[in-house]
C-alpha positions in Angstrom: 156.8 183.8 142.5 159.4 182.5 144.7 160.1 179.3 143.6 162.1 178.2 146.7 159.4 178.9 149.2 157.1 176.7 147.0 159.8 173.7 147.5 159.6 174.5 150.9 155.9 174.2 151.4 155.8 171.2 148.9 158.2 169.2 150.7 156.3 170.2 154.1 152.6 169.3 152.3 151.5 172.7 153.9 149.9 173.2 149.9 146.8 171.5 149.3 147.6 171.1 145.2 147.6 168.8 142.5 151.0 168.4 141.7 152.6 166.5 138.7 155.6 165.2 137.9 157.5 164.6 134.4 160.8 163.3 134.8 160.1 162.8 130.5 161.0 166.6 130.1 162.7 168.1 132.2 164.9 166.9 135.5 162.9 167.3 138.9 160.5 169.3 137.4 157.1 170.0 138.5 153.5 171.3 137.2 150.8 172.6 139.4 147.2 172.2 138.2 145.1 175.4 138.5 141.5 174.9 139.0 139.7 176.5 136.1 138.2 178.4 138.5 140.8 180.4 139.6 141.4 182.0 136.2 140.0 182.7 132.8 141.5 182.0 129.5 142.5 184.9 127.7 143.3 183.4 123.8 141.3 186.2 121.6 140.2 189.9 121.9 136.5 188.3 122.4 137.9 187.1 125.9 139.4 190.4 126.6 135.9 191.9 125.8 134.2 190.0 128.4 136.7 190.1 131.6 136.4 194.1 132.2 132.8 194.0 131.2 130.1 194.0 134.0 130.3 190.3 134.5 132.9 189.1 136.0 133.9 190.8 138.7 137.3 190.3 141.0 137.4 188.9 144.4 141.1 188.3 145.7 142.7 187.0 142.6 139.7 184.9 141.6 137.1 186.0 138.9 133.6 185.4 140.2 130.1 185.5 138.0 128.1 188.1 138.7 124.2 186.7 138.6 122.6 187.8 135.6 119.8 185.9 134.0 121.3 183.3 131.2 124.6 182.1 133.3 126.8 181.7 130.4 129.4 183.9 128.9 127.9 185.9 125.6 128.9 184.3 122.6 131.5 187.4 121.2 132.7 187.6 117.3 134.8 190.3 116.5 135.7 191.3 112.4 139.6 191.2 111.9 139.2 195.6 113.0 139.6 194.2 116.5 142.2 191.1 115.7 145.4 193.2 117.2 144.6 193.8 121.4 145.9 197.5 120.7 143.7 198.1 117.7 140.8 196.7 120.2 141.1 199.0 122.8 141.1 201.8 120.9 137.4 201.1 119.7 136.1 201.5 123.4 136.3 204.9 125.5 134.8 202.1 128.2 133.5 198.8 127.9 130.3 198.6 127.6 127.8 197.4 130.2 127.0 193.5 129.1 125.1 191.9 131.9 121.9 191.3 129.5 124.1 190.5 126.3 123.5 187.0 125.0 125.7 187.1 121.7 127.5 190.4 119.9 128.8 190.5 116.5 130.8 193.3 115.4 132.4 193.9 111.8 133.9 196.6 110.1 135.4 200.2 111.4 132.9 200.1 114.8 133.7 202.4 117.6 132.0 203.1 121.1 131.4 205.5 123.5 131.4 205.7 127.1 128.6 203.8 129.0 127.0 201.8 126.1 124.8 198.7 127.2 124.4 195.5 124.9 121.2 192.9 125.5 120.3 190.5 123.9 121.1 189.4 120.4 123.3 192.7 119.0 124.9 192.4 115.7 127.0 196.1 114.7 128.5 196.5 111.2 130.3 199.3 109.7 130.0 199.4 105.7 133.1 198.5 103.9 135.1 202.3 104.4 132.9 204.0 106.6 133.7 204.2 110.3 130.8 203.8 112.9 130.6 205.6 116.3 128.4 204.3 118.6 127.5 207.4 120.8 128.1 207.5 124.6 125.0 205.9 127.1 123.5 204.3 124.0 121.3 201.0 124.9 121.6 198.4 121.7 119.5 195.7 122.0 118.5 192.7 119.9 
């Protein structure tokens, strides 16, 4: 990002944003509020799960919804197996296809394959010291 240009289109008003200013920090320094729309959090490997899924899908730089029949985001737990970002994507070959997933709960050693499809309600759990594969084009619902 090239801060100067910014200035320079600030101080013109050519940028239609909401700008803020906090002498209280830090002198002549500026924030820019980003509509909510424009990205996605990204706090825990249940938001990582969702943004290469099949329901979001990028136009420019701006996530859009795909239409899919209940308009919110799946409701995603993950067991502590998928806590690192490294250790969770080493339990997909690809993500699976979630466009008819309402929630997913997944605990224990869990694994997928290629091209699995969640709907509904799907709750996976490997038993304590036993891994789990989910094979490739498997359809897991409720």
């Amino acid at each position: 990002m090239d801060l100067n240009a910014i200035k320079r289109l600030t101080d013109a008003d050519a940028l239609t944003l909401h700008i803020f200013e906090n002498p209280k920090f830090f002198d002549r320094a500026i924030g820019i509020n980003v509509p909510r729309a424009r990205y996605l959090p990204l706090r825990t490997t249940a938001d990582l799960f969702l943004y290469p899924c099949d329901i979001y899908t990028l136009v420019g730089y701006v996530f859009k919804r795909k239409s899919k029949a209940n308009s919110l985001d799946p409701v995603v737990e993950f067991g502590s197996e998928f806590f690192k970002p490294t250790d969770f994507l080493s339990r997909f070959k690809t993500m699976p296809s979630i466009i008819e997933l309402d929630s997913l709960k997944v605990t224990g050693d869990v694994r997928f394959g290629s091209r699995v499809v969640l709907k509904g309600k799907v709750s996976i759990a490997a038993k304590p010291g036993e891994k789990l594969q989910i094979p490739d084009k498997k359809v897991i619902e409720d």
